[in-house]
C-alpha positions as CSV (number, residue, x, y, z in Angstrom):
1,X,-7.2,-55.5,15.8
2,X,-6.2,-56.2,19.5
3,X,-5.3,-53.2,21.5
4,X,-1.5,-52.6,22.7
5,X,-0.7,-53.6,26.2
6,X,1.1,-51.3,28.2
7,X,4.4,-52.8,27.7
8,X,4.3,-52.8,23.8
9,X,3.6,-49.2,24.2
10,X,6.1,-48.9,26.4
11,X,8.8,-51.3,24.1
12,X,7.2,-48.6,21.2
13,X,8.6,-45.9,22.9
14,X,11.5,-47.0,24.0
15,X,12.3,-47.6,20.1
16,X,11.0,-44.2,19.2
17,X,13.7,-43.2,21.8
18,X,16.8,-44.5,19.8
19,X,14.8,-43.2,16.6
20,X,14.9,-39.3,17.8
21,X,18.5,-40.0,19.1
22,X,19.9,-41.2,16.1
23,X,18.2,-38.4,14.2
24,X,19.6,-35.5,16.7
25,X,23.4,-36.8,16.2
26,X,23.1,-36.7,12.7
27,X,21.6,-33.5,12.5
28,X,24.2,-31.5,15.1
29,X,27.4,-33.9,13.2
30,X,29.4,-34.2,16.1
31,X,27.7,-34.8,19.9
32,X,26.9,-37.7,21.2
33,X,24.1,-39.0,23.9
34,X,25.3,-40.2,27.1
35,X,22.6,-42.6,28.9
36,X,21.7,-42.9,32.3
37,X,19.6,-46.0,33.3
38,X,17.5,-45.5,36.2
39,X,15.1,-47.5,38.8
40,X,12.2,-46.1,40.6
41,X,12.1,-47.5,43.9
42,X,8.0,-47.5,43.6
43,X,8.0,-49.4,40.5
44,X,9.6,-49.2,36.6
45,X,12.2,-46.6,35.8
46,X,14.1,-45.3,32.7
47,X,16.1,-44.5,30.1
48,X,17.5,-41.0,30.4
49,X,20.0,-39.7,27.6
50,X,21.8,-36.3,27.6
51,X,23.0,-35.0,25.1
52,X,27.2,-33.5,25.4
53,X,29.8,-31.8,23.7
54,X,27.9,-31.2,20.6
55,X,28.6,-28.5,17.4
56,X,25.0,-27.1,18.0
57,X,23.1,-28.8,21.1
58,X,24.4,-27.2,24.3
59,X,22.3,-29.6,26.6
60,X,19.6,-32.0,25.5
61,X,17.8,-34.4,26.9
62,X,15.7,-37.6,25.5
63,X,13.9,-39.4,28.5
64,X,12.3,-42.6,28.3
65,X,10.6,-43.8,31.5
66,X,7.9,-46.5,32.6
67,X,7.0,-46.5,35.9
68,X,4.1,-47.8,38.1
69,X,3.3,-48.5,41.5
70,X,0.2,-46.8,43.6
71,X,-1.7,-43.6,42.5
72,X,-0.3,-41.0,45.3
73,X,-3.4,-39.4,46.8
74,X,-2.6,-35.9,45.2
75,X,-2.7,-37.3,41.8
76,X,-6.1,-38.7,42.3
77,X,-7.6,-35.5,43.9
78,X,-6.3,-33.1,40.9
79,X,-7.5,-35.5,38.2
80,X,-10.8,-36.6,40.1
81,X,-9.5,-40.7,39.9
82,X,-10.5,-43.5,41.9
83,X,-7.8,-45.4,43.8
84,X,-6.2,-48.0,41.2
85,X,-2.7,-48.8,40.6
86,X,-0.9,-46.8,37.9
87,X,1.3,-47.3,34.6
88,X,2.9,-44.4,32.8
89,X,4.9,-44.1,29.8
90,X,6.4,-42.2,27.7
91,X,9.0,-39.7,26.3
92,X,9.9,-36.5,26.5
93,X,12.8,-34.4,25.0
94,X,14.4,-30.7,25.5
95,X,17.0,-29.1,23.6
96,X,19.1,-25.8,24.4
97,X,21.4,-24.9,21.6
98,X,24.6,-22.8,22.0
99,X,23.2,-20.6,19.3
100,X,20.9,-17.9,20.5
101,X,19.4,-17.7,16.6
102,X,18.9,-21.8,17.0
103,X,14.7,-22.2,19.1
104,X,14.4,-24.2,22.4
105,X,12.1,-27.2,21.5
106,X,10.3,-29.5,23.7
107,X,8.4,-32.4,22.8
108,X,6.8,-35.1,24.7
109,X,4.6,-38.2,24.2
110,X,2.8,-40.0,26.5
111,X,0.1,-42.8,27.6
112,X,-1.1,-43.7,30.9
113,X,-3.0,-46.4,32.2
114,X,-4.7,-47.5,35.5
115,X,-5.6,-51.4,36.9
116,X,-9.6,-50.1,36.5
117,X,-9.4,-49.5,33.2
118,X,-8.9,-45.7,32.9
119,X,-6.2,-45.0,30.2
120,X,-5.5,-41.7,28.2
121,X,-2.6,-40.4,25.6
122,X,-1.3,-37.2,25.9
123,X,1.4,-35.1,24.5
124,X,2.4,-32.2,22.4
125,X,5.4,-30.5,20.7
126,X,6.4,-26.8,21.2
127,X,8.7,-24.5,19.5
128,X,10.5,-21.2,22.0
129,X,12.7,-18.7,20.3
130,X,14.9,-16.8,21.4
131,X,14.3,-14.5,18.9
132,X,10.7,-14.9,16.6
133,X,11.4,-15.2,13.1
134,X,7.6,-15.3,11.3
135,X,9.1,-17.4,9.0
136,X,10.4,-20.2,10.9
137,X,7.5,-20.0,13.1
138,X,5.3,-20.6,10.0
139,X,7.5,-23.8,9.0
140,X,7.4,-25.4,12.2
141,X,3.0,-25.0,12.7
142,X,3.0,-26.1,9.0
143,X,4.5,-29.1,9.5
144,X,2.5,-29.5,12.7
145,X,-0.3,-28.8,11.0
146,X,0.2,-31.9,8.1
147,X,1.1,-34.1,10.8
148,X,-2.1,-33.6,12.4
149,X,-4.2,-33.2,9.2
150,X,-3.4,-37.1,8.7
151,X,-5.1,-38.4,11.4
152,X,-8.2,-35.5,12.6
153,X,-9.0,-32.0,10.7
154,X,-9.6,-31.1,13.9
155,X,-6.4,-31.9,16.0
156,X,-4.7,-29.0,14.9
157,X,-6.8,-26.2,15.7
158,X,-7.8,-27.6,18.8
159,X,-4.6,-28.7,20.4
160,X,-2.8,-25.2,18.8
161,X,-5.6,-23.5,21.1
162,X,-4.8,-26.0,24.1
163,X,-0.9,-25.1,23.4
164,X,-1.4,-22.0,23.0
165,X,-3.3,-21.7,27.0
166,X,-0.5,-24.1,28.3
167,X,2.3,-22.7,27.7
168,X,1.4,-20.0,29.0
169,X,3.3,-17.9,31.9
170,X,0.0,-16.7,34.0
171,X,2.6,-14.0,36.2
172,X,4.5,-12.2,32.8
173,X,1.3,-12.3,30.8
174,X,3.3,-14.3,28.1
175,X,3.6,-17.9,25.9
176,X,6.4,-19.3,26.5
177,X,7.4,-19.7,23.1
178,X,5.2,-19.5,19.2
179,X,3.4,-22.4,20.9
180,X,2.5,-25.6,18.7
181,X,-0.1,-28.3,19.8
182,X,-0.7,-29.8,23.3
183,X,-3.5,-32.5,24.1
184,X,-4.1,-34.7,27.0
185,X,-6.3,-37.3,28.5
186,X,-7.4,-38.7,24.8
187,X,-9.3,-41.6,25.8
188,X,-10.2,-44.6,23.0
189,X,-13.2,-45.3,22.2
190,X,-12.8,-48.9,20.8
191,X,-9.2,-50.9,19.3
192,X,-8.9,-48.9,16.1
193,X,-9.1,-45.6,17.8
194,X,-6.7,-46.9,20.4
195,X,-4.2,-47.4,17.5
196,X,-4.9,-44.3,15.2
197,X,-3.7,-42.4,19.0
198,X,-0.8,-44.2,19.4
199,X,-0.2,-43.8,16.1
200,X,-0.8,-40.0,16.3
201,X,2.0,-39.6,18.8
202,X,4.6,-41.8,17.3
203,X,3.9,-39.1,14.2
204,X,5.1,-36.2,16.0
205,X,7.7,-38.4,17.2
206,X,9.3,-39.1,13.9
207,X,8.8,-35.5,13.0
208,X,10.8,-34.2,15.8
209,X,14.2,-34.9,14.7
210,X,13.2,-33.4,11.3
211,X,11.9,-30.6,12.8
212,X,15.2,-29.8,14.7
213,X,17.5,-30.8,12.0
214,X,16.1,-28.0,9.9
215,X,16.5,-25.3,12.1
216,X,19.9,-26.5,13.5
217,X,20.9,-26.1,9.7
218,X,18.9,-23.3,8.5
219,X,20.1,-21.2,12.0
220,X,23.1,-22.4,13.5
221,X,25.6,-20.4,11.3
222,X,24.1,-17.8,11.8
223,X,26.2,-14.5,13.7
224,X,25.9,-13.4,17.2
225,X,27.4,-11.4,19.5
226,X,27.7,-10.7,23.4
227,X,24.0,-8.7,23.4
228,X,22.0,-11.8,21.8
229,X,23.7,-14.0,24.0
230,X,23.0,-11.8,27.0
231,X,19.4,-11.9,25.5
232,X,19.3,-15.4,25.0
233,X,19.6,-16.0,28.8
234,X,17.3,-14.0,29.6
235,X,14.7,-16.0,27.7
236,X,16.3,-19.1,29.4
237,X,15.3,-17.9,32.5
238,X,11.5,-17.4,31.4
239,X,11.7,-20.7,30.3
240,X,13.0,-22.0,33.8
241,X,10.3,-19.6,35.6
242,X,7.7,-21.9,33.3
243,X,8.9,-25.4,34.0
244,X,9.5,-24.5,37.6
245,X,6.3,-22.9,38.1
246,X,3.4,-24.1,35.8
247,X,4.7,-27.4,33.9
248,X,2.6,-30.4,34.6
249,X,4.9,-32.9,34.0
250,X,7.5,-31.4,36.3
251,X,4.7,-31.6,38.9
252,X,3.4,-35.5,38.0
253,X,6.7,-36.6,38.0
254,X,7.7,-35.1,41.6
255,X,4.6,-35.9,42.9
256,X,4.8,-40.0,41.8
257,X,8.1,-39.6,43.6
258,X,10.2,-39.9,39.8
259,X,13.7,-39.2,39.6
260,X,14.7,-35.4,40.0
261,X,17.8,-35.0,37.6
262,X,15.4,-36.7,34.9
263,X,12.9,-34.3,35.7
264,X,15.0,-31.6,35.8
265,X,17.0,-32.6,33.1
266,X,14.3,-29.7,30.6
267,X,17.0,-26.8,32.8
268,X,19.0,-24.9,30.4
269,X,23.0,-24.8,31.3
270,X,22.9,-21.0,32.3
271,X,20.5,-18.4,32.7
272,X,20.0,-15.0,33.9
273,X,17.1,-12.5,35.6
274,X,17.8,-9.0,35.3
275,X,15.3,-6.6,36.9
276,X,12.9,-4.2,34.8
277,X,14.7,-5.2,31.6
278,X,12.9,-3.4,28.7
279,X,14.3,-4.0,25.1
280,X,15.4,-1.3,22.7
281,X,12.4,-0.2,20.5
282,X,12.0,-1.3,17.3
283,X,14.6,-4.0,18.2
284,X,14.5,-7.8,17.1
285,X,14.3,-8.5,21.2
286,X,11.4,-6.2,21.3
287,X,9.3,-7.7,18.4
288,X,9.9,-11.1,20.3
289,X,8.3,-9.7,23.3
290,X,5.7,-8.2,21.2
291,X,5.1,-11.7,19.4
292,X,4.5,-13.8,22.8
293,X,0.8,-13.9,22.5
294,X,-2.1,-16.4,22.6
295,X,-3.9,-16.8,19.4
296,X,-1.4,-15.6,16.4
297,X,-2.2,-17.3,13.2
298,X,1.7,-18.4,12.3
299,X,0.5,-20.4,8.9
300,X,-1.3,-17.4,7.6
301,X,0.8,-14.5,9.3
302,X,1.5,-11.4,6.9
303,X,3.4,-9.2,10.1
């Protein structure tokens, strides 16, 4: 077996693109993706689609990009790289409902590869509620945990660990969300490997529309009022406070000198800081806040 070039992977995910599109305007029944080629003036550029006027999906956006062009200096000091030329790949997806009882999801897949020969995948997929439901939670790292079962027993624990001290806001003492998996720099150790990697991420990304669709149709009919959506910006604006603050891809991609409203396409459409809020006790808001920890056992959780 002969080991992808750069550009299959890069056709690959550009497929797996259309694939999670299709899937999200079937599952929300009525909005549709508007795309947005692009060109990086260093080399490659993209494919970004955002999602309007939908029954469910308030803003979301499916990226494809492949770009290329010289390593900038800062990229090759943080991840200790020899100057080469680099290739990266991949896509990455965020989705703000309308529907404070409907979860933010993120999902991103990834390769990248340098003229010397240095190449790694990386991705992950990550669930944030605006309000924790232990049983959705428990769905979502089940399936996550199948997924990953398929291809290494030990993907999921590991990269729920990795997800777990990623998405992670260092300043609130807080996940982001119920976490999910994250892994980076997986490196191939001969052809097959190469394959079963790439083969791993284009798992998740034919599980991401499923994902979604079951939550937009188990939670989006769901009532609300003016307090949950008052709530549900206030998690927006943790969310924000993350990307903004601690996301590494927000940082690769201004650093390589990508293309901002692409990179800042993950923004929800409105959110809100209020200072000192504290929720009510014993109130759905407060057993989120409660719930935001590292290391909570969603598969097996008994409350």
């Amino acid at each position: 077996m002969s080991r992808k070039t750069k550009e299959e992977i890069a056709l690959i995910y550009q497929d797996m693109q259309d694939y999670i599109c299709r899937g999200l305007e079937q599952g929300d029944g009525q909005g549709k993706f508007m795309e947005d080629a692009w060109e990086r003036a260093g080399g490659g550029g993209g494919r970004t689609r955002i999602f309007q006027n939908g029954a469910i999906i308030e803003k979301g956006g499916v990226a494809f990009s492949a770009v290329h062009g010289p390593t900038p200096e800062k990229i090759l000091a943080k991840l200790g790289l020899e100057q080469a030329d680099f290739f990266a790949t991949g896509v990455s997806i965020v989705l703000h409902p309308f529907s404070p009882m409907v979860p933010i999801i993120h999902m991103n897949i990834r390769y990248f590869e340098m003229e010397n020969g240095v190449h790694w995948f990386g991705g992950g997929i990550d669930l944030t509620p605006h309000y924790i439901v232990p049983e959705d939670a428990t769905y979502f790292h089940q399936r996550l945990k199948k997924t990953c079962d398929t291809f290494d027993l030990d993907y999921y624990p590991k990269f729920k660990i990795w997800a777990d001290d990623y998405f992670y806001l260092k300043h609130r003492d807080e996940t982001r969300g119920i976490g999910g998996i994250f892994y980076d720099r997986l490196s191939a150790k001969s052809d097959t490997h190469f394959q079963e990697i790439l083969d791993f991420s284009l798992a998740l990304g034919r599980l991401f529309p499923e994902i979604y669709t079951h939550f937009m149709q188990k939670n989006s009919k769901l009532p609300f009022g003016p307090e949950q959506k008052a709530w549900q910006n206030l998690r927006r604006g943790r969310y924000v406070e993350f990307n903004l603050v601690w996301d590494a891809g927000t940082k690769f991609g201004l650093d390589t000198n990508g293309r901002t409203e692409s990179i800042l396409m993950s923004m929800p459409p409105h959110a809100e800081w209020e200072y000192m809020h504290h929720p009510q006790p014993g109130s759905p808001e407060e057993f989120t806040l409660q719930h935001l920890k590292k290391g909570i056992d969603w598969i097996s959780y008994q409350g």
